[in-house]
N, C-alpha and C positions, 0 to 999 in steps of 0.2 A: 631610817627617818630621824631617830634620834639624833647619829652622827650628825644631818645635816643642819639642825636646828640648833648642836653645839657649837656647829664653825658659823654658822651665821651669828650667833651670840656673841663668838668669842675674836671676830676680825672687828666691829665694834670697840672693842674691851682694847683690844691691840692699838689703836688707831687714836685712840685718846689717848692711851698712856706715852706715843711716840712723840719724839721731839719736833717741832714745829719747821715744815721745810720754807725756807725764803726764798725767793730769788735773785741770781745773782745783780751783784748791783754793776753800775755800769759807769763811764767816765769817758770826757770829753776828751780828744788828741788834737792840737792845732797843729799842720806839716806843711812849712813851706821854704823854700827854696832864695836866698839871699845873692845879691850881685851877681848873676846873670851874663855871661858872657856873650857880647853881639854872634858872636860866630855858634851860640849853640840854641839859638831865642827857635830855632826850628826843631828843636830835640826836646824828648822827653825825659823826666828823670822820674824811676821807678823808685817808691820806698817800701818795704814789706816790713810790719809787723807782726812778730808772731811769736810759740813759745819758744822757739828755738831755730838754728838754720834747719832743720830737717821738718818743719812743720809743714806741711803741706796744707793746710787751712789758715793760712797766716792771710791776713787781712793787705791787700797791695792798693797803695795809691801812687795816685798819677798824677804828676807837677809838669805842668805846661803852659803853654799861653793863652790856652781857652781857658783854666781857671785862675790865670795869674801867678800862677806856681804858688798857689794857695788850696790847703784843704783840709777839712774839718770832719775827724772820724768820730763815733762812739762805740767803743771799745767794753765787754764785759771785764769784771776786776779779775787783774792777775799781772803776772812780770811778762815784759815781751822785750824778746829780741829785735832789735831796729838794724836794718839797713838798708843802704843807698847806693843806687847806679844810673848813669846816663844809660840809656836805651843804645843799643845798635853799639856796644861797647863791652866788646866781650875782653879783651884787653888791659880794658883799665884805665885808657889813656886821661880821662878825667874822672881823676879820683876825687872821694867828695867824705866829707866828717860832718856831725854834727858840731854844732859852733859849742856849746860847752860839755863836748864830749859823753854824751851819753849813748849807750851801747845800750843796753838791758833798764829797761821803764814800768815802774812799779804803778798799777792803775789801781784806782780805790773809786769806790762810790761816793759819786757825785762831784768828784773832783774834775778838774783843768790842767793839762799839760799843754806844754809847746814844745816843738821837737823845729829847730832851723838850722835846715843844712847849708854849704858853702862849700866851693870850690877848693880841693887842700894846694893848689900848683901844681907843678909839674907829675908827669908821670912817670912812674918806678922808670920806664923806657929810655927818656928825656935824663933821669937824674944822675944815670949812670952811663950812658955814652956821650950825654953831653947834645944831639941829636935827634930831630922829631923824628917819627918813625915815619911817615908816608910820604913825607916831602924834605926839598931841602931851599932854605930860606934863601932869596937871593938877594945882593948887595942894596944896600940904598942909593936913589938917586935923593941930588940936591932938588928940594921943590925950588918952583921962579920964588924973587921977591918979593910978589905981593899974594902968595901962598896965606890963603887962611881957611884952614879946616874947615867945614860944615856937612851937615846930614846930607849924606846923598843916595843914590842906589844902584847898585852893582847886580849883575843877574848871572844865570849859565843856565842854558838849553840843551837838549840831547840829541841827536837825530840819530836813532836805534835799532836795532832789528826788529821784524813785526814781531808781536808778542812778548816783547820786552819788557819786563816790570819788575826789576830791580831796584834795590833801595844802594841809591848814589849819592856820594861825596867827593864836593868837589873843591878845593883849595885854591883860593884868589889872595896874592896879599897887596897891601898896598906899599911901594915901592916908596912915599915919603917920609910914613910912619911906622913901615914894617909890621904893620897888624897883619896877620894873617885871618879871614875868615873860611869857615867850614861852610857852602853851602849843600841842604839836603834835596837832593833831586829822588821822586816816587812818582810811580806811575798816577797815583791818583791825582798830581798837580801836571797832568799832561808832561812829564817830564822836563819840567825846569821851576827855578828856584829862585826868587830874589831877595835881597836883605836890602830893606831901604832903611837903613840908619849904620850903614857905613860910612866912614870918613871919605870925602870928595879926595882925588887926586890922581896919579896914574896907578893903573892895577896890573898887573902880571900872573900869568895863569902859573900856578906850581906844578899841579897832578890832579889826579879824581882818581877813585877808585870805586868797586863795588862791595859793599858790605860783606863780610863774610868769604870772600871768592880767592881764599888762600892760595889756589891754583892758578890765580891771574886768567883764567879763561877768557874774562874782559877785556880787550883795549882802549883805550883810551885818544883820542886824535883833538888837538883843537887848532882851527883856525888861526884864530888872532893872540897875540902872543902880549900883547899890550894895552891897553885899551886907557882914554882917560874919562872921566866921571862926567865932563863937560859935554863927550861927544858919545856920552852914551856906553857904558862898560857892560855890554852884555855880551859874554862869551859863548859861542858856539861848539860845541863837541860831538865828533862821531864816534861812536860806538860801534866795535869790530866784536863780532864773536868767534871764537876760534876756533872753536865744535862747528860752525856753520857760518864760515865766511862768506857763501855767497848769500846769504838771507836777506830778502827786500829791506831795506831800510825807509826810514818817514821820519818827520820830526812833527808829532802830533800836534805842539804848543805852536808852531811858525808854518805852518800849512802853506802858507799865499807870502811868503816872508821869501827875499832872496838868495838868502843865503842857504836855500835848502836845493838850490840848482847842482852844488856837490853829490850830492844825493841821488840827483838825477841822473846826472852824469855817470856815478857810481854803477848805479844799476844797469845804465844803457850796454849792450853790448860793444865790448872794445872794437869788433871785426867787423859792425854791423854798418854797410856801404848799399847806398842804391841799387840795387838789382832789376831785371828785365822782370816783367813776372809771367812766367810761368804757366804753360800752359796745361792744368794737370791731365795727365793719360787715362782714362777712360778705365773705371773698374769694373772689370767682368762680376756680373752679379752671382750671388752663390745659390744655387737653386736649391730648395728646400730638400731634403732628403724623403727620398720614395722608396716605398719595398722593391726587392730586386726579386721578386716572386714574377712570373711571367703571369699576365690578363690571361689566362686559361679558367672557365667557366670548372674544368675537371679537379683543379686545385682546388675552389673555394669551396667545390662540394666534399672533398679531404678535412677542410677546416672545421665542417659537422661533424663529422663520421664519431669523434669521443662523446659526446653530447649525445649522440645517437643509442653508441654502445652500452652506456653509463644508462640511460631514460629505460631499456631494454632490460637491464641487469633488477634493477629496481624493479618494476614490471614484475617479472619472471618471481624475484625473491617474494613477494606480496602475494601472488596466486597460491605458491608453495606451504604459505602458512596458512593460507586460508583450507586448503585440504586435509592438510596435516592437524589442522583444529580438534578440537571436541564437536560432537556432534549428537543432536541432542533439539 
């Protein structure tokens, strides 16, 4: 009893003489995302901060068009490693820096940082072949003379196999200005994609491809090879899987749309001609299975006979005891 009235006395005693704990302080991050490339306004760009590349508690934000490639963290104080990637870009193909180079961000309480990332150019890919990597850019045409740019809208559609849901890119450039855009095709936008703040003019389909699909398992098919902003630039693509070339195809986004008659076609059977029909032959029924015991009254009384013997044996053993008993 003693002991316990000495440690109750003496974690008191301990507890004031310890040094005073605070909590950590904390600091504002501002993370956003400068000049914006039309061909990527459908793309996300991931920033992690944390204490290092192997932190796995590192704080991740996300710069897109729902927050304007704007975002505002609060960060406990400490150093954090910062870095930056477009989504769905395992490659690198746009690489991205902080504009006044900062790698490693020293956070203090109560302070304010800004962290603004930017497009670095070209990609390691690009800078050293000289060559995009998924496409190849084709010649310029002369636009007419009275050619004057303005905001238009270009699109590309999928017609896929059922249960398709892949994340697609798809490559349109414009043929006056040589812009190339990237549009992103995902199942959750019914598979198609449009960029309305494209330069008006004629477009030409490059390639598409599917994220990720190093084996090319995907193919790619499209229609219209040309298309101009005036009469409407939205591109059509069928999707071939190669694991399962015969798979029903749809194009979810153009249902009741004509250009889905492909499609149709596709799936109809190539051999499939008028026929007589048929008059089908008469299927013998299968009659249930029956014992092949003969209706003999002498068998089913066989069927008792263990039932009998066993009721008998019981019997018999039960008298035995009761003689064999004490008596008394």
């Amino acid at each position: 009893m003693k002991r316990v009235l000495a440690i109750l006395l003496f974690v008191p005693f301990v507890m004031a003489l310890a040094p005073p704990c605070h909590a950590a302080g904390k600091g504002e991050v501002a993370v956003s995302l400068v000049d914006v490339p039309s061909e990527l306004q459908e793309r996300s760009v991931l920033i992690t901060l944390g204490s290092g590349p192997n932190d796995t508690d590192a704080v991740l934000v996300t710069l897109n068009g729902l927050n304007q490639y704007s975002q505002t963290v609060t960060l406990p104080e400490g150093t954090y490693y910062c870095n930056a990637a477009v989504q769905y870009d395992a490659l690198n193909d746009w690489p991205l820096r902080e504009v006044d180079g900062t790698t490693f961000l020293l956070v203090e309480d109560g302070a304010q940082y800004e962290l603004q990332y930017e497009f670095a150019g070209e990609s390691w890919f690009t800078e050293v072949t000289g060559q995009t990597r998924y496409y190849t850019p084709l010649p310029l045409r002369q636009p007419p003379a009275d050619y004057l740019p303005e905001a238009a809208q270009i699109s590309a559609y999928l017609t896929a196999p059922a249960g398709f849901s892949q994340h697609c890119i798809v490559y349109l450039q414009n043929l006056y200005s040589g812009t190339v855009y990237a549009l992103d095709v995902y199942e959750s936008n019914q598979l198609a994609a449009v960029c309305t703040e494209a330069d008006s003019g004629l477009y030409a389909f490059l390639s598409a491809r599917v994220a990720g699909d190093a084996a090319e398992r995907y193919q790619f098919e499209c229609e219209q090879k040309e298309l101009n902003t005036d009469d409407g630039a939205s591109f059509h693509l069928t999707v071939t899987d190669t694991k399962n070339p015969d798979a029903e195809l749809g194009t979810p986004s153009r249902d009741e749309n004509t250009a889905v008659q492909r499609a149709a076609a596709y799936n109809a059977p190539s051999t499939a001609v008028p026929s007589a029909t048929q008059t089908p032959e008469p299927t013998p029924s299968q009659p249930v299975q029956q014992s092949k015991k003969p209706a003999n009254p002498f068998w089913n009384v066989l069927d008792f006979l263990p039932i009998v013997f066993i009721g008998a044996g019981l019997f018999w053993f039960r008298q035995k005891n009761r003689r064999g008993g004490p008596k008394g």
